[in-house]
DODO-384675 format. One record per residue (C-alpha): x, y, z. Coordinates in steps of 0.5 Angstrom, whole numbers, plus 500, padded with zeros to 3 digits. Layout:
// DODO-384675
XYZ ...
This chain:
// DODO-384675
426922696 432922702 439918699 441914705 449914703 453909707 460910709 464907703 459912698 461918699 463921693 458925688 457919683 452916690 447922687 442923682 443931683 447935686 441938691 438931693 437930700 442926704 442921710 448919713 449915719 455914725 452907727 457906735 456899735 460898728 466899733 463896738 462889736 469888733 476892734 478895728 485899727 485906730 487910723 481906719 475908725 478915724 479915716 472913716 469917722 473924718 470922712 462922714 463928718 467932711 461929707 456932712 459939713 461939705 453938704 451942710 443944710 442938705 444933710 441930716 446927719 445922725 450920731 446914733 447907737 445903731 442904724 435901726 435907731 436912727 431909722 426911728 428919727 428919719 420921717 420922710 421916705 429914704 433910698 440907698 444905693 446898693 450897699 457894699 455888705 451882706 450885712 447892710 443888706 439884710 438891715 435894708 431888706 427889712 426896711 422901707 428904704 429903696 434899694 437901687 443897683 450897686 454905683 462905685 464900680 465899672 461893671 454891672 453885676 448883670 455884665 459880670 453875670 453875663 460873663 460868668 454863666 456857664 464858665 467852670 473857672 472865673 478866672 481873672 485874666 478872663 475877666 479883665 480882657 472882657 472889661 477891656 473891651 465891654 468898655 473900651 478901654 487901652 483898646 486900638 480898634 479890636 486889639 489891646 493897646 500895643 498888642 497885648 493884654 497883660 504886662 505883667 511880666 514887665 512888671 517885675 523889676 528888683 528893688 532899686 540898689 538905693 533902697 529908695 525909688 527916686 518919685 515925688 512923694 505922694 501929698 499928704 492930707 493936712 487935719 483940721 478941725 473936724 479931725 481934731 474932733 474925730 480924734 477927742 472922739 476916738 479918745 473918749 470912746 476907749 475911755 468907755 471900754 470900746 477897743 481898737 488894734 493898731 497905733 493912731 497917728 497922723 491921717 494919711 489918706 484923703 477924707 474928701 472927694 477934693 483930697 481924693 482927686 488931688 491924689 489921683 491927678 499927682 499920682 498920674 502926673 508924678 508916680 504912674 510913669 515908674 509905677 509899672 517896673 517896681 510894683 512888686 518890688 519891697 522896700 524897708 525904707 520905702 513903703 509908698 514906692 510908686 504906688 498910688 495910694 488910692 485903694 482906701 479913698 476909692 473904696 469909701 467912695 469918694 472917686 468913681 473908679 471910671 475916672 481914675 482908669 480914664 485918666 491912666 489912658 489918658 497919660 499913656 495916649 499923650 506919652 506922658 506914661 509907658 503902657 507897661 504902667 498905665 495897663 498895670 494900674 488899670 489892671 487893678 482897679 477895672 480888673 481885680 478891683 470889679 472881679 473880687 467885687 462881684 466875686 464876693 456876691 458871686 460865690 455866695 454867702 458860705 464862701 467866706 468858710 472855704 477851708 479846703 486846705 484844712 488850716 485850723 491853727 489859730 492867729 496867734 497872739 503876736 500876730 492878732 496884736 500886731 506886735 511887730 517888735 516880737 518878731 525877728 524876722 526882718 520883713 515880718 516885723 518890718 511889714 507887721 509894723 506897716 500894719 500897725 503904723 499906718 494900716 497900710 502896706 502894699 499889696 505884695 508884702 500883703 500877700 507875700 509876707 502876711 499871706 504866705 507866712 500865714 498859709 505856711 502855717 495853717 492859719 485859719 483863712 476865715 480869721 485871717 480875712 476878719 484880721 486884714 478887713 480890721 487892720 487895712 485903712 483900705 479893708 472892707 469885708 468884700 475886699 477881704 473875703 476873696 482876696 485872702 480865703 480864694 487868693 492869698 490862703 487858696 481855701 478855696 482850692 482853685 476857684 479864682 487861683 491856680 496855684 498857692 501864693 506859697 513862696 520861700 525866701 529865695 522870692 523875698 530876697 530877689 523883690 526886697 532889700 530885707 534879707 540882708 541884716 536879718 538873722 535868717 538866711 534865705 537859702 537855709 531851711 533847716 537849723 537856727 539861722 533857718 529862713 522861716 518862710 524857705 522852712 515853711 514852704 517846704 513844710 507846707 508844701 509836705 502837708 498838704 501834698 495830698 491835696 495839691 496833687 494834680 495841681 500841674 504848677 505845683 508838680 516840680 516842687 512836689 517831686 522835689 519833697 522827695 529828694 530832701 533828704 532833711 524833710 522830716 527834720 524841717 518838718 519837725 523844726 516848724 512843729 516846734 517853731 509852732 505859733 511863735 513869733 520867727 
């Protein structure tokens, strides 16, 4: 039987065999119906086209308007594992193709299943002890690995003074031909009226199973060790820091995520990482990589709409066009233009930047997801709905979160170099020098007191409203500010 694989199942853990028939499909209209940034459409165009050459006489690869299009020129029986969308899976529940379960990640949704029933909170840090022990992982006998769980707070350190982190730079993928063609292609498309957001530029991220375990075996070697410390530290100069870089080829499926886990244990085990960095990052691929992949079937499909803070401002232009040199605010703009660069920055300017000035200000979370799902080399619509509707925007109004990711400017000037040289002053909410998310919080903060309240993490600040003497001011300084770029 003929495996269909889907442009995010791309790596070898996708079959049963080595020598087992393959479909892969380029579908047009995907680009046609919603503008996705540049550097993504390439990365996955590279990545299907590697795949087939790599399989060459074993693949019959399809370049077709639509799936169901080249549905019609496939005559033998097909199967698929699982696919990643809702979307992909109504498209194969109309078809004759096998659905086997879901591959690519460490739990099972039955173990997911099995630990969510009964529960009123899923709460992450749950969820990730129980992956540790259902898999044995960082465990000595019973007990976490050096005693406990979570080291987060460990986490935690201040960028470095030098505006640098002193690590090996991650290794870059070198283009070939096949990119070339991607690129001509891409070219001739917006020739033909098909859009994209964002700037083209050199591929960043790997294409290929090879590429993808050369990164991850540099990355344990080199950058694991100081992972740990700066992983939400912020810097202008220095968008990598030490962090992996393996988000975008773990989710196109070129690495089983298992392998990746297995081999940051094994670093710690041989001394050749500290715990604090090796829990850090298994944290995030068997903790919140599985949890926010099971979330998105979990939570069903009305989720997506969660809107219980009743943000209804729409992205504005500057932001939807990623027009980075419209903002004045320093890590704004200088994050903005990690997006429009290279479809990518790290999770903390992610939801500390992008998320919390968009919170702040009211912006619908359901557009919000649609936006980071286009921009993100790494996005993907199971990636995105929890992540920012629960998470980032807390448009769920606690499901998966305590509290919201809402902070002011004190926060960005203790974990960035970027307050200094902008034309806003962290300890400053109100007048023209106002910091836009010290200003925000507040404003945020006042309109939506009704709906925080109870909210025990949150009473501090709530009481605080009251002994600001210049709230209404800076309220009705942010209702003029409206949708303008800060």
């Amino acid at each position: 039987m003929r495996r269909w694989l889907f442009a995010d199942q791309l790596g070898p853990h996708f079959l049963d065999s080595t020598d087992q028939p393959v479909l892969l499909v380029e579908s047009k209209a995907v680009f046609r119906r919603r503008a996705f940034h540049r550097q993504k459409a390439h990365l996955v165009l590279s990545a299907l086209r590697h795949r087939a050459a790599e399989l060459g006489d074993q693949a019959l690869h399809l370049r077709t308007e639509t799936y169901r299009e080249a549905l019609t020129q496939v005559r033998e029986p097909l199967d698929a594992c699982h696919p990643t969308s809702r979307a992909a899976r109504r498209l194969l529940s109309t078809t004759d193709v096998t659905v086997h379960d879901p591959r690519g990640f460490v739990t099972t949704p039955t173990q997911f299943t099995a630990w969510a029933d009964g529960r009123r909170r899923l709460r992450l840090e749950d969820f990730y002890r129980h992956c540790r022990v259902l898999h044995d992982v960082l465990m000595d006998g019973d007990e976490p690995a050096g005693g406990r769980w979570n080291l987060d707070t460990d986490n935690r350190e201040p960028p470095p003074a030098a505006g640098r982190l002193d690590v090996a730079e991650p290794p870059i993928p070198v283009e070939d031909d096949i990119d070339a063609q991607v690129r001509a292609d891409l070219d001739r498309w917006q020739d033909e009226g098909i859009t994209f957001t964002g700037r083209d530029g050199p591929r960043l991220f790997p294409v290929t199973h090879a590429e993808a375990a050369a990164r991850l075996r540099h990355f344990v070697t080199h950058r694991l060790p100081v992972f740990g410390p700066y992983e939400d530290a912020m810097l202008a100069g220095d968008p990598w820091l030490a962090h992996s870089m393996l988000s975008a080829p773990l989710n196109l499926g070129l690495l089983d995520p298992i392998d990746a886990v297995h081999r940051a244990e094994a670093a710690y085990r041989a001394g050749r990482a500290p715990l604090a960095s090796a829990e850090g990052f298994i944290r995030q691929i068997i903790g919140w990589r599985d949890y926010i992949w099971h979330l998105y079937w979990h939570l069903g499909e009305h989720y997506p709409a969660s809107n219980k803070l009743a943000a209804r401002r729409a992205l504005p232009r500057w932001f939807a066009d990623l027009d980075a040199d419209a903002v004045q605010a320093r890590c704004l703009s200088d994050v903005l233009a990690g997006v429009r660069d290279r479809g990518w920055v790290h999770h903390i300017p992610r939801l500390m930047v992008l998320g919390n000035y968009a919170l702040q200000r009211g912006w619908q979370p359901a557009q919000l997801a649609d936006w980071f799902h286009r921009n993100f080399v790494d996005g993907y619509e199971w990636v995105m709905t929890a992540n920012v509707v629960g998470m980032s925007q807390y448009a769920d109004a606690g499901v998966i979160t305590t509290k919201p990711y809402a902070a002011g400017g004190a926060y960005l000037n203790r974990m960035s170099d970027y307050c200094g040289g902008c034309p806003y002053d962290p300890r400053h909410r109100l007048g023209d020098d106002a910091c836009p998310y010290t200003a925000g919080y507040w404003a945020f903060l006042h309109r939506n007191r009704q709906r925080l309240h109870g909210n025990i993490r949150l009473t501090q600040p709530l009481r605080q409203l009251d002994r600001l003497a210049d709230l209404d001011a800076v309220v009705e300084q942010e209702r003029h500010r409206g949708s303008r770029a800060p």
